[in-house]
N, C-alpha and C positions, 0 to 999 in steps of 0.2 A: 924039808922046807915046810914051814905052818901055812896050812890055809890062809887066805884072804878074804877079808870079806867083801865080797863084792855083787852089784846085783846082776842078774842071770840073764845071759842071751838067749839060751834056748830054751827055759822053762818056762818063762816070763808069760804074766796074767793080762797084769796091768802095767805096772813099770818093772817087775821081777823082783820088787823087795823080797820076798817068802821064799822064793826059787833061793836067793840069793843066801837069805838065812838059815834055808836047809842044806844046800852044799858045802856051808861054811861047819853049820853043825853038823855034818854027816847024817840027815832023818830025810825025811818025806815030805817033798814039797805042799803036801796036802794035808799032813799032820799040822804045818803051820797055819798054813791058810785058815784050819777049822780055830785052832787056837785065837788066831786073829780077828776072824767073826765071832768067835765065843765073846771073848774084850769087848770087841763091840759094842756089841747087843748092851752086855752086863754093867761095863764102865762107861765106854766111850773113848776114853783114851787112847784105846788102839789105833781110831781113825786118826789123831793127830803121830800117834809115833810114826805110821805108817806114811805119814806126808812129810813129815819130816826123815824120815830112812830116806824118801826115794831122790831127796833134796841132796842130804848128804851124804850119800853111798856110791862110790865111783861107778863106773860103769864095765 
């Protein structure tokens, strides 16, 4: 059966988007996380994808 993507109960930072997207991907809840501040900083975009993940990412 394929993984689900879903965000994470017991990795969870903030709302467990990252937890969620590492267990879905098989990596490192912290490998995303720095991914995700890197965006940040460099784009910005990540703050909105990351508020809209945690909107529509079941639970």
């Amino acid at each position: 059966m394929p993984a689900k993507l879903r965000k994470s109960k017991k990795d969870k930072m903030l709302a467990g988007v990252c937890a969620g997207l590492a267990e879905y991907l098989g990596w490192d809840p912290t490998i995303i996380r720095i991914i995700f501040v890197v965006l940040a900083f460099s784009y910005g975009f990540a703050i909105l994808a990351y508020f809209i993940l945690a909107i529509v990412m079941p639970d």
